[in-house]
C-alpha positions in Angstrom: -55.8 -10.3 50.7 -55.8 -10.7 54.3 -59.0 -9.2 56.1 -57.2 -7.5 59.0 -54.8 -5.6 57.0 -56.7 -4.4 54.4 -54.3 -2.6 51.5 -55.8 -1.6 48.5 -54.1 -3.0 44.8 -52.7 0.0 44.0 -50.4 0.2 47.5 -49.4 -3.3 47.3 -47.9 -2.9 43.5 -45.9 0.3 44.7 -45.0 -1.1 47.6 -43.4 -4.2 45.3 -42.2 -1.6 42.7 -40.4 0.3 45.5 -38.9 -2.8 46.8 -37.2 -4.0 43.7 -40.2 -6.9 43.5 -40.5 -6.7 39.7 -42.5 -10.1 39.3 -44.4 -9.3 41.7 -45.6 -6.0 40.6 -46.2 -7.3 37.0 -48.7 -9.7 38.7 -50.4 -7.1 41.0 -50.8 -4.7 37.8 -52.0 -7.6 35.4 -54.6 -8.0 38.3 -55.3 -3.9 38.0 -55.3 -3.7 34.6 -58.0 -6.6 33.9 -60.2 -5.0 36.0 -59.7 -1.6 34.9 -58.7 -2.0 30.9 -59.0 1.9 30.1 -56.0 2.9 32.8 -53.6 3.6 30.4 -51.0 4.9 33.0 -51.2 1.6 34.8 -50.6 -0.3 31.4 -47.6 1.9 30.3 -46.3 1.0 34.1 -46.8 -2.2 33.3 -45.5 -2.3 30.2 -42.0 -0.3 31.4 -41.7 -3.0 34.2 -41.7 -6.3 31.7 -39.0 -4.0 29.5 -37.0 -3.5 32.4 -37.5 -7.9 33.0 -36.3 -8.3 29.5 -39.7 -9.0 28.1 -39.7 -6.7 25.1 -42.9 -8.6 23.1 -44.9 -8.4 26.1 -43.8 -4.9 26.8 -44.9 -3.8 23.0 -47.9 -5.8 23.5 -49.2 -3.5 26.3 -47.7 -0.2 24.9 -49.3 -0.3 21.4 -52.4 -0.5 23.8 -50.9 2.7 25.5 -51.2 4.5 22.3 -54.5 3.3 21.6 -56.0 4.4 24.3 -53.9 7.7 24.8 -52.1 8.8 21.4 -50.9 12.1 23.0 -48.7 10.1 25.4 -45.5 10.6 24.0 -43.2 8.6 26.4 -45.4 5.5 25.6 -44.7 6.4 21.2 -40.6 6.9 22.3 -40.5 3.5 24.2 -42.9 1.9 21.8 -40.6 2.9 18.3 -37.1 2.1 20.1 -38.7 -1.6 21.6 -39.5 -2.1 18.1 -36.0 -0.8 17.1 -34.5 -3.0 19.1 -35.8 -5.9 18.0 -35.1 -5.1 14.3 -38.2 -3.8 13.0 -36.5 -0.3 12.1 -39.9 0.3 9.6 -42.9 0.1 11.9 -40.7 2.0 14.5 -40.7 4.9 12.4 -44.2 5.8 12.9 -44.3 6.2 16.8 -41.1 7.6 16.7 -42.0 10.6 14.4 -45.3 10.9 16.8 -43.2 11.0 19.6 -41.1 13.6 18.3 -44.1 15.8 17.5 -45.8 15.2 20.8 -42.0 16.8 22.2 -40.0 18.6 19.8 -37.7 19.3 22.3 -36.6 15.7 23.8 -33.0 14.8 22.0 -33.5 11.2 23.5 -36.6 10.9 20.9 -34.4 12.3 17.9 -31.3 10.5 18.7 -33.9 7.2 18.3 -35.7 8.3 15.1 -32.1 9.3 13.6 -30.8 6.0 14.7 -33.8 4.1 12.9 -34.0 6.2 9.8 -29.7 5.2 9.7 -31.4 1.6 10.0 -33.5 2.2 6.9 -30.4 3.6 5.2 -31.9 7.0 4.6 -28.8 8.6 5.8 -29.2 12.0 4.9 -32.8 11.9 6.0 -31.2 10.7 9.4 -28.4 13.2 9.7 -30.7 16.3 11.4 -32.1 14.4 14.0 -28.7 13.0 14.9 -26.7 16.4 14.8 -29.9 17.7 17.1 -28.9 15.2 19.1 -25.2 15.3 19.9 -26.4 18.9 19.9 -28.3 18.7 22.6 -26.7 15.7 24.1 -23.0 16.7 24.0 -21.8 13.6 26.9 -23.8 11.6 24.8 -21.5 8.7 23.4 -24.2 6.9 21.8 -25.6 10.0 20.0 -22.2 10.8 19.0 -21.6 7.1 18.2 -24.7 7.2 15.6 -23.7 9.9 14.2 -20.1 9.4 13.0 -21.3 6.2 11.4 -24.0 7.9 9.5 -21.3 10.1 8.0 -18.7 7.2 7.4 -21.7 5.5 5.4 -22.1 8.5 3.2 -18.7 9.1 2.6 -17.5 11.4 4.8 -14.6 9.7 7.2 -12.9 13.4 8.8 -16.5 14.4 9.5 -17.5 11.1 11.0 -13.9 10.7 12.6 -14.8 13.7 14.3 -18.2 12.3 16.1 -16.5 8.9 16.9 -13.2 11.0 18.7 -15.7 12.2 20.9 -17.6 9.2 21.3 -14.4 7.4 22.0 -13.2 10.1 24.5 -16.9 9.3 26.4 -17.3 5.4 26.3 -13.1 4.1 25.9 -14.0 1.1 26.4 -17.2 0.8 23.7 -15.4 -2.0 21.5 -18.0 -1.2 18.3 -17.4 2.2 18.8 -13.6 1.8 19.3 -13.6 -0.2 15.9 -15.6 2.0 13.7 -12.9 4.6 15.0 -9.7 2.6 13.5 -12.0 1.4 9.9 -12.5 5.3 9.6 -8.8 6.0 10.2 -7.6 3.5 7.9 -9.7 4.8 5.6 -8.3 8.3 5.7 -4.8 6.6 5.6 -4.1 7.4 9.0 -2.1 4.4 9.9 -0.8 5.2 13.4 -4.0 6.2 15.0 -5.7 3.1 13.2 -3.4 0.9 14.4 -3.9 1.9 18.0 -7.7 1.7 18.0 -7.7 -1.2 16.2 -5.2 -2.6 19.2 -7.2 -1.3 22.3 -10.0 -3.1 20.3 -8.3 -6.4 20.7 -6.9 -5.7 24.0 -10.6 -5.2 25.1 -12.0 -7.8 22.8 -9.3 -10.7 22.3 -12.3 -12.7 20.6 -13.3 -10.3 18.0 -12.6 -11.3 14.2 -13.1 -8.1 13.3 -10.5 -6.6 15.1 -8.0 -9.3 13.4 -8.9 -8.8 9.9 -8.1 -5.1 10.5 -4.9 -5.5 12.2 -3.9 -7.6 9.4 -4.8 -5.5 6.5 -3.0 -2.2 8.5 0.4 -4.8 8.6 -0.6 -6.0 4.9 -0.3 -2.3 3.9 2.5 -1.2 5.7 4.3 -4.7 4.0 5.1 -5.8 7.6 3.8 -9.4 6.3 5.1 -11.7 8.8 2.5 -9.6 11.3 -0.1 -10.0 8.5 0.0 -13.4 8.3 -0.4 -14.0 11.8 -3.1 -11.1 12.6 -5.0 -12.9 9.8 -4.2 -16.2 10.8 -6.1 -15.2 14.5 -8.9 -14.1 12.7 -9.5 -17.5 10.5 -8.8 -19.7 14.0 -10.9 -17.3 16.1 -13.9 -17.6 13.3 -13.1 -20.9 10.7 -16.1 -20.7 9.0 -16.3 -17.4 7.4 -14.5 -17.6 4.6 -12.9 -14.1 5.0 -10.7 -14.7 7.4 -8.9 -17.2 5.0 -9.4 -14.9 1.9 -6.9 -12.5 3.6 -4.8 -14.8 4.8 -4.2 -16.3 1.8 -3.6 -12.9 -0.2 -0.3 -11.8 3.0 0.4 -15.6 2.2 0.9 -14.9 -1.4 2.6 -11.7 -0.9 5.2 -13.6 2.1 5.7 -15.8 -1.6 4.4 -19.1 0.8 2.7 -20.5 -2.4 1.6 -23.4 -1.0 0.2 -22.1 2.3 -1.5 -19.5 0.0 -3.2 -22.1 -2.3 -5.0 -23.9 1.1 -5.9 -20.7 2.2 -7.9 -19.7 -1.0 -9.4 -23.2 -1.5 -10.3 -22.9 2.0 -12.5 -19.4 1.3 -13.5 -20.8 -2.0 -15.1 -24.3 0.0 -16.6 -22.2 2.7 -18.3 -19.3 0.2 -18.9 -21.1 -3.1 -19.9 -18.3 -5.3 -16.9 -16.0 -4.4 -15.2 -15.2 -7.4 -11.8 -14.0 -6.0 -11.3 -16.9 -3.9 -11.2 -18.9 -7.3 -9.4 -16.4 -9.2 -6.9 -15.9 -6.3 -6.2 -19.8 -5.9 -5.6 -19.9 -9.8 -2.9 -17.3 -9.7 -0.9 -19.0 -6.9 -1.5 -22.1 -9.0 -0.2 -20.4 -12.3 3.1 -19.0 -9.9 3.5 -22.8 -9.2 3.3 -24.1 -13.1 0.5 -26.3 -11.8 -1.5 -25.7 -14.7 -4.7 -28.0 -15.1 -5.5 -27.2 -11.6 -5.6 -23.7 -12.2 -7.2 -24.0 -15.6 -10.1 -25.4 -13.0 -9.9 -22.6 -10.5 -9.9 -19.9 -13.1 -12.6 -21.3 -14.3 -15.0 -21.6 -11.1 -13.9 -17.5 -11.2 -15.3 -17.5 -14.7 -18.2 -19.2 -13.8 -19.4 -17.1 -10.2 -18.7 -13.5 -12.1 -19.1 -13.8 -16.2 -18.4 -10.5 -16.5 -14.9 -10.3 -15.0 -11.6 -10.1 -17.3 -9.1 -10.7 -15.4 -9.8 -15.0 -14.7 -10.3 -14.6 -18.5 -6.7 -13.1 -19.5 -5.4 -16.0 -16.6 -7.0 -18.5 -18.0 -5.8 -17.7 -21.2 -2.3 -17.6 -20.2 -2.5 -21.2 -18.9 -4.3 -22.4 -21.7 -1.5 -20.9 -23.6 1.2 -22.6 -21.8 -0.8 -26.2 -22.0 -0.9 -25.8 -26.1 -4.6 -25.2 -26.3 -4.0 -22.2 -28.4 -7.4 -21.9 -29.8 -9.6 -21.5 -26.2 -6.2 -19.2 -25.2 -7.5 -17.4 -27.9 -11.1 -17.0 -27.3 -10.3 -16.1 -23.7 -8.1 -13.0 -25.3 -10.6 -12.1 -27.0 -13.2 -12.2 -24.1 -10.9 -10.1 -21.9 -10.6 -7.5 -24.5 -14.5 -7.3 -25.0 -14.7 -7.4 -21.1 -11.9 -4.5 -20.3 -11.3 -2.4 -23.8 -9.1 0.0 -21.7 -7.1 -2.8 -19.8 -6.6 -5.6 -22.2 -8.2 -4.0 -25.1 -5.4 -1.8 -25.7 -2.9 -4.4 -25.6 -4.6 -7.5 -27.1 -6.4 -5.8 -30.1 -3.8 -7.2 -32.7 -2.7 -10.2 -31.0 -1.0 -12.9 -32.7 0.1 -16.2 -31.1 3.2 -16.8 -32.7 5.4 -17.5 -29.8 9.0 -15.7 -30.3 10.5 -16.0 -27.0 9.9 -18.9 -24.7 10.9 -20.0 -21.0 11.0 -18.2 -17.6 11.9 -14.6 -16.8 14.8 -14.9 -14.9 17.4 -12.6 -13.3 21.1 -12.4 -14.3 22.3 -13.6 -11.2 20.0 -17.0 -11.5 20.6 -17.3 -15.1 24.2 -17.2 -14.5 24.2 -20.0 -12.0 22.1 -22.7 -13.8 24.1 -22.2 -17.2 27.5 -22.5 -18.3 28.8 -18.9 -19.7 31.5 -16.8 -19.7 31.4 -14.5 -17.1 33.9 -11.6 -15.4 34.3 -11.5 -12.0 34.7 -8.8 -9.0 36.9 -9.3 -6.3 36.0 -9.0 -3.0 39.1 -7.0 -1.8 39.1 -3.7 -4.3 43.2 -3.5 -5.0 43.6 -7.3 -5.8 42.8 -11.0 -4.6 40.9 -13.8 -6.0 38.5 -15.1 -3.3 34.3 -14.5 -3.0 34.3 -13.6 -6.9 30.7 -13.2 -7.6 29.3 -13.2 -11.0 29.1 -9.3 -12.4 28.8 -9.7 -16.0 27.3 -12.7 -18.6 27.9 -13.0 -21.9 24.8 -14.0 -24.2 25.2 -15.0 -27.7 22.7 -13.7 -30.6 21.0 -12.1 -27.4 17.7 -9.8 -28.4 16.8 -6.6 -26.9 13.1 -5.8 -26.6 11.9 -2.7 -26.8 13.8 0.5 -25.4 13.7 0.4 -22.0 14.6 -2.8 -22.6 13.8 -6.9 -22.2 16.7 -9.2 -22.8 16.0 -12.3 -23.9 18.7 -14.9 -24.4 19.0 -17.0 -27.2 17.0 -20.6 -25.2 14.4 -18.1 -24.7 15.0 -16.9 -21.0 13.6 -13.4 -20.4 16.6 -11.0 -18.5 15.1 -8.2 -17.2 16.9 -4.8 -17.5 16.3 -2.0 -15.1 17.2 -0.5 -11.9 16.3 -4.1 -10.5 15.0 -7.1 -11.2 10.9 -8.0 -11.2 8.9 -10.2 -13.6 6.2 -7.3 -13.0 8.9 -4.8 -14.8 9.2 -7.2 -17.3 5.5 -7.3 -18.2 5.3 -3.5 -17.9 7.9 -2.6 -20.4 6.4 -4.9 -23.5 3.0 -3.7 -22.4 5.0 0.1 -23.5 5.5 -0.9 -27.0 3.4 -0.4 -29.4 2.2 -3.8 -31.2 1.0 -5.8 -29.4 3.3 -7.7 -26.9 2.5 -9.7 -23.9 3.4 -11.9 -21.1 1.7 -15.7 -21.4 2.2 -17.6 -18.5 2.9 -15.5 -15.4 4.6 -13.0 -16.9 6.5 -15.3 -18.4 6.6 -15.6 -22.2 6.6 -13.2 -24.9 3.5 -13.1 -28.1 4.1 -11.4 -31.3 7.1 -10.2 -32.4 7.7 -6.8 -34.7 10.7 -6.5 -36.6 13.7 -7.8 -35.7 17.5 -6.2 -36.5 21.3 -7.6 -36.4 24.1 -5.7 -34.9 27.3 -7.2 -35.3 30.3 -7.6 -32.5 29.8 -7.4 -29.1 28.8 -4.9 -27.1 28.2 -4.1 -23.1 24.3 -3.2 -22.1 23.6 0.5 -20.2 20.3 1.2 -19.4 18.1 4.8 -19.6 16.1 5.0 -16.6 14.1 7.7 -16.2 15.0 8.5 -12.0 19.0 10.0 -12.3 19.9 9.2 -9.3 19.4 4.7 -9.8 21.4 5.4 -12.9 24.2 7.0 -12.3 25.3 4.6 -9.8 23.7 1.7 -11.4 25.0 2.2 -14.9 28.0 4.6 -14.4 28.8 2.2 -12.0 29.2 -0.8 -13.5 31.3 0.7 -16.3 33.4 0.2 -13.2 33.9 -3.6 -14.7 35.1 -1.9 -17.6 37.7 -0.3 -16.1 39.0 -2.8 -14.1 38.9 -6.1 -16.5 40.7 -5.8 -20.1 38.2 -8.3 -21.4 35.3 -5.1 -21.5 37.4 -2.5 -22.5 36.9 -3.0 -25.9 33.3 -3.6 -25.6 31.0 -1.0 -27.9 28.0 0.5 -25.3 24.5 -0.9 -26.2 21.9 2.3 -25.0 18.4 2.7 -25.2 17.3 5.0 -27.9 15.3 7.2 -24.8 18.8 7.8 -23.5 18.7 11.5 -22.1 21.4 13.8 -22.6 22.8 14.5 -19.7 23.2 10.2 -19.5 25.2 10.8 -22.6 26.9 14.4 -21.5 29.0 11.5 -18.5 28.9 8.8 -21.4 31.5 10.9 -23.3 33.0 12.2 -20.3 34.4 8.5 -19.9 35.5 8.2 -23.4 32.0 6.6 -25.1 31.2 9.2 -27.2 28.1 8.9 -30.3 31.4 6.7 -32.0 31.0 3.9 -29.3 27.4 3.8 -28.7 24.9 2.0 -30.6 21.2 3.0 -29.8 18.6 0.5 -29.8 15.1 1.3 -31.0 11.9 1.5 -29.6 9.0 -1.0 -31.2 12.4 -3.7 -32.5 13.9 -6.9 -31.2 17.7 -6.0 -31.6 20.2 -9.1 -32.0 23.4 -8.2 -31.1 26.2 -11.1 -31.8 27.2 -11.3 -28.3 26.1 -8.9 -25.3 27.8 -8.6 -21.8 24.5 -7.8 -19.4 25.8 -6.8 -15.8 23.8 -8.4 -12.9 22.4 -6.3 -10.7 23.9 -5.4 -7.1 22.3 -2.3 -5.5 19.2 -4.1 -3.7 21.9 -4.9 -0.2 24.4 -2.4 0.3 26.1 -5.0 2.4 26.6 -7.4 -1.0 27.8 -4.0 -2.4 30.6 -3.7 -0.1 31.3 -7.3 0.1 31.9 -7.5 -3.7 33.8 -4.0 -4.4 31.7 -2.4 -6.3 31.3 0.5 -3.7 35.0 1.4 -4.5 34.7 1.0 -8.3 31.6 3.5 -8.3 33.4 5.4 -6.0 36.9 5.6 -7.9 35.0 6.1 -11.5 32.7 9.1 -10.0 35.3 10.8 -8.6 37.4 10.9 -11.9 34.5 12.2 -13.7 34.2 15.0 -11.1 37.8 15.9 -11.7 37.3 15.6 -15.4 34.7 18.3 -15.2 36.1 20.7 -12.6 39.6 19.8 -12.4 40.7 23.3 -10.3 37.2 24.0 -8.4 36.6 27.4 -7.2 37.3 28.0 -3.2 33.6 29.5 -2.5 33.2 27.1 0.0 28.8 27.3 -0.6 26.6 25.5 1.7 23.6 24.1 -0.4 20.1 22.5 0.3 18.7 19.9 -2.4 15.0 20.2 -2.3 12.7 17.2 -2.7 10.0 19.9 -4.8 7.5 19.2 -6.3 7.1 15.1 -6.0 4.3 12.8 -5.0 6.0 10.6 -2.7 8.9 10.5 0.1 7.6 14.4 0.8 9.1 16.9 3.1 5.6 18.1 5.0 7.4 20.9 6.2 10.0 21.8 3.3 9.4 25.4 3.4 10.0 25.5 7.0 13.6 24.1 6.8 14.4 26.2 3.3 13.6 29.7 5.3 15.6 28.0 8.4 18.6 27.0 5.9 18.5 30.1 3.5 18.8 32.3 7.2 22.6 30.5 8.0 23.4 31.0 4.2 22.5 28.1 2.7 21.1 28.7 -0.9 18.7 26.3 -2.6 20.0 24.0 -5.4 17.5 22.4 -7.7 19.3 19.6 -10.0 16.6 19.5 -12.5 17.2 23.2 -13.4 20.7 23.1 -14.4 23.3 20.5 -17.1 24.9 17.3 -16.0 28.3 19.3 -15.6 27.1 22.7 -14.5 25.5 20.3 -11.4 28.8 18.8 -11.0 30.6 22.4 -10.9 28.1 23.7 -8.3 28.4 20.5 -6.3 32.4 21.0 -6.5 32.0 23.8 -4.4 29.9 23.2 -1.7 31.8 22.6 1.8 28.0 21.2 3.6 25.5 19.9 1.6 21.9 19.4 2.7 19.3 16.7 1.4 16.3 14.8 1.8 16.4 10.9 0.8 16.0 10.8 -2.7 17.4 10.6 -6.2 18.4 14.1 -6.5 21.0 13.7 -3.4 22.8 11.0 -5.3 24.9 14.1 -7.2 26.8 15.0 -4.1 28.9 11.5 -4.8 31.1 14.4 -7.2 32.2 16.5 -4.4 34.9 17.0 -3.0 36.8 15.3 -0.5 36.1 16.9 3.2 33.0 18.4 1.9 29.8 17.0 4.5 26.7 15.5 3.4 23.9 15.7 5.5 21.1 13.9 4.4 17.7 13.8 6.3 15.5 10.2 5.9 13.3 8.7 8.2 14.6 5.2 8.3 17.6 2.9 6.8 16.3 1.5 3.7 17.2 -1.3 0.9 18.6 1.5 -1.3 20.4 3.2 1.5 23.5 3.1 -0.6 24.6 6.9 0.5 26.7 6.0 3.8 28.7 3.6 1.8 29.8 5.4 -1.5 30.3 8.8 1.5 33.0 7.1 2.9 34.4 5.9 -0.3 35.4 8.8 -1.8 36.4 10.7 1.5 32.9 12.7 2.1 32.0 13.4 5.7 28.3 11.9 5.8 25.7 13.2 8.8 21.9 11.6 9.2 19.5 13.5 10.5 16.4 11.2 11.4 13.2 12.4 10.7 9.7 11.7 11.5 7.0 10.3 9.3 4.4 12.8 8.5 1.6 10.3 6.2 2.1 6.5 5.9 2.3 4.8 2.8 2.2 1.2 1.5 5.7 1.4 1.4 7.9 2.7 4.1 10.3 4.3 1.5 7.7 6.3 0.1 6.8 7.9 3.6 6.3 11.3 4.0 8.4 12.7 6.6 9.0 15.7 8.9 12.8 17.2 9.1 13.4 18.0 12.7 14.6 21.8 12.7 16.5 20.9 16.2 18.2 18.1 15.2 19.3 19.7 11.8 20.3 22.7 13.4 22.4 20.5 15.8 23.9 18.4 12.6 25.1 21.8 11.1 27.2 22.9 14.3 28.4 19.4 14.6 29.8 19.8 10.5 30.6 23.4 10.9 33.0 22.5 14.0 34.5 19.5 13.0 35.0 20.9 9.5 37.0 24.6 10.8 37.8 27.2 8.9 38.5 26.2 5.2 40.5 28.3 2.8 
């Protein structure tokens, strides 16, 4: 100190303080403090100038000597508890924290912190009254409101907590955690579109984080838009390729894109990186069963076995490829185990197993089957009045072919699997022998069936219609193809194989085109029915394009209007406009149904409910309807009986694989209107989408029909 300025200590360090000298006043008040070591408002200075250096230690070092020396001072507990937060040690914050808060009950800074660290020590609902009095108190508080909203996520509670993190978000738009927690809690609540933005700004803000990735990815994974997956979780993996993750997810959009082999490395990847991760394995296996690379599954499926005991599912798959590799007695035991391990999944359908193989070889579809193997078939013309180029195979004859079940499985007589149905999945095929009742399975991947019940003969040969529950795919999946009938002398003959669950209004237009109880032979549920020879149609409705490319929109077209005339040859001129409710379904809803009924029932339209009426009563009511009104569905399908002129207006939020309506519309001379809606909830699939019908735009659709149509007598 130089003698002819004399300052005293206490000058120079807030003379250093002032100046932004932050070394130097930690030196000059280590000086003051060793000579006076019961200041405890110089320590606590001294200990709130190394925090602000970044030296938390030496910071808690002198402020646990604050609150020796002065326990009342309640700034030095706060900054003591949230130093030792900070650095991880959420228990012994706790203590000076709750003193801190005592000291002053009023300061929301001190409850947001013990909220926070209580949240640390996952005693949530401990946590959640010192956090509300803090966003409370605090309302332009992100962080408070941040803590908060995760603390209710945690307990289950994602609307609550979305509500915290909006505000939070709305405070700090840039906080990238914050941001994140927002689109998890969204996705959680199955609020796709607002997930998907957050989880968007996040990587905009954030192109490194892997988080962000794995999140974009599983939103794409569930809306099936798998080419996005697969590169979302392909960022994640590159950005971070040792967490094994990353990999995991890719692997399962992999899978899902059917890119086996890309799927397999995936999975062995995640399996390498995390050793004791049981999905990984089992995940591997099953791409390696889909590939009929056996032992090496056997060996995945196994490392599953081994990391989670307790799991049936690696045991059923392991099973199945024992099974396939002829080692019938460990396929066996691993039945067994599965059953023991899941009563109510594999219990159910394994408790009177028997390995006697009756079928063998791949489930197929018609069209493949047809392709590989030399049989008769019938062919479709391209051009519907005539020609003979682009046939494409429509119909396959199978000798001594067997019919499992009643909603059925056909099984040719090498073994193949055909699957019957509205369309064509191994998945289907599984499902509908897992519905009978003694004991069938799939061995394999889904591909062979176990055990076989009694078996019956029918003689001659017969053509295969299906029963399927949804209207709508049958009548123009089944009605339709009697379309071959018609047009080809070598089916006209043909007896009508049906399923025994056959409902009657299926066999109220059965008779109507001449196949009455005297032409149909049912086929029972719980048998294997042989019939001598069987015509199977392929099916055609997956592309409407193929549809109109091979005819078949004509031949439904021709064959349904015929049936309409049979029914109501000389309709009444009452000229009813008609609305065809979705009601009361679980999928593909109208959100705001009742709106648009009171909108339509006020221009005169009345409501027409399918489900309440007969197969020909719906037909007559149909027959007289000048405008028709309908939501995407099933039910909408019975319009295809009106009359010619008469406009269909059918509401739908996108064009879909099944969108079959426009087609058979201009077919049979119907005027056909879309009215394109909005989605109201997001599903895994965008046909089962919830949706919004636009008042405006339907309103504008009606005038538009109503004009072109003029005044009908």
């Amino acid at each position: 100190m130089m003698a002819d300025r004399p300052r005293t200590l206490a000058a120079r360090i807030g003379e250093a303080a002032n100046a932004g000298r932050l070394e130097e006043s930690v030196e000059l008040l280590e000086i003051y403090v060793r000579d006076r070591p019961h200041r405890a408002d110089e320590q606590f200075l001294l200990a709130c100038t190394l925090s602000n250096l970044g030296r938390i230690n030496m910071a808690l070092t002198w402020l646990k000597r604050v609150v020796a020396l002065k326990p009342q001072h309640s700034e030095a507990q706060l900054r003591l508890g949230r130093g030792l937060l900070r650095l991880g040690h959420a228990g012994q914050a706790e203590g000076p924290l709750r003193r801190a808060l005592a000291l002053a009950p009023g300061r929301f800074k001190t409850a947001l912190a013990l909220g926070t660290c209580l949240n640390r020590l996952e005693r949530w609902v401990e946590a959640e009254p010192f956090l509300a009095r803090a966003c409370a108190g605090r309302p332009d508080d992100a962080s408070a409101h941040y803590e908060f909203g995760l603390s209710l996520l945690i307990q289950g509670r994602p609307r609550d907590g979305v509500r915290y993190l909006t505000r939070a978000a709305a405070l700090e738009p840039a906080w990238v955690e914050l941001r994140l927690a927002l689109a998890r809690a969204f996705y959680e609540l199955g609020q796709i579109a607002e997930a998907l933005s957050h989880a968007e700004t996040v990587a905009g803000l954030d192109p490194a984080r892997f988080s962000a990735w794995l999140l974009l990815g599983s939103i794409d994974f569930a809306r099936n838009r798998l080419a996005r997956s697969c590169q979302n979780f392909w960022r994640a993996a590159a950005l971070y390729p040792d967490l094994a993750e990353g990999h995991f997810l890719l692997g399962r959009s992999l899978a899902e894109s059917n890119l086996n082999v890309e799927a397999a490395a995936a999975f062995a990847i995640a399996a390498m990186l995390e050793s004791s991760w049981a999905d990984a394995y089992q995940a591997r296996g099953a791409i390696l069963l889909r590939m009929r690379q056996l032992d090496d599954a056997v060996a995945s499926i196994a490392s599953a076995i081994a990391a989670k005991p307790q799991w049936a599912v690696p045991r059923f798959q392991i099973a199945n490829a024992l099974l396939d590799l002829g080692s019938t007695a460990a396929a066996s035991a691993n039945y067994a185990a599965a059953a023991c391990l899941d009563p109510d999944g594999f219990g159910r359908h394994l408790a009177h197993a028997s390995l006697s193989v009756t079928a063998t070889g791949p489930v197929t579809s018609l069209e493949a089957y047809a392709k590989t193997i030399d049989l008769p078939t019938v062919s479709l013309p391209k051009d519907p009045g005539g020609g003979s180029s682009n046939f494409a195979c429509i119909a396959v004859a199978l000798d001594r072919a067997a019919v499992i079940g009643s909603d059925p499985l056909i099984v040719a007589e090498d073994g193949t699997m055909l699957a019957g149905g509205i369309g064509y999945s191994p998945y289907f095929a599984c499902d509908q022998i897992r519905n009978l009742d003694r004991g069938w399975y799939i061995r394999g991947r889904d591909r062979y069936v176990l055990a076989a019940p009694a078996a019956e003969l029918k003689a001659g040969a017969h053509f295969f219609i299906g029963a399927y529950a949804n209207f709508g795919h049958w009548l123009i999946n089944n009605v339709g193809r009697l379309a071959y009938i018609e047009q080809h002398a070598e089916l006209r003959h043909l007896l009508l194989a049906t399923p025994g669950t056959i409902s009657a209004d299926r066999r109220e237009l059965l008779a109507l085109l001449g196949y009455g109880a005297d032409r149909i032979t049912q086929i029972s549920a719980g048998v294997v029915t042989r019939f001598e020879k069987l015509w199977v149609s392929a099916t055609l409705w997956q592309q409407p394009l193929r549809l109109e490319e091979h005819g078949m929109v004509a031949a439904v077209g021709r064959i349904l209007a015929t049936l309409g005339q049979r029914v109501d040859p000389h309709p009444e001129v009452l000229d009813k406009l008609i609305y065809i409710p979705r009601g009361r379904v679980t999928r593909r809803r109208v959100s705001n149904e009742s709106e648009v009924m009171g909108v339509l029932v006020g221009q005169g339209f009345e409501i027409f409910d399918p489900s309440l009426l007969s197969t020909i009563e719906q037909i007559r009511r149909i027959r007289q309807a000048r405008i028709i009104v309908a939501p995407m569905g099933a039910g909408p399908v019975i319009v295809v009986f009106a009359r010619p002129g008469t406009t269909f207006i059918e509401c739908k939020v996108e064009s879909t694989g099944m969108d079959i309506m426009p087609f058979l519309c201009a077919t049979i001379g119907l005027g056909h209107v879309t009215v394109r809606c909005a989605r109201a909830h997001v599903h895994a699939s965008a046909l089962f989408d919830d949706f919004d019908i636009p008042t405006a735009a339907l309103d504008r659709a009606l005038k538009l029909a109503i004009s072109s149509q003029g005044t009908r007598s």
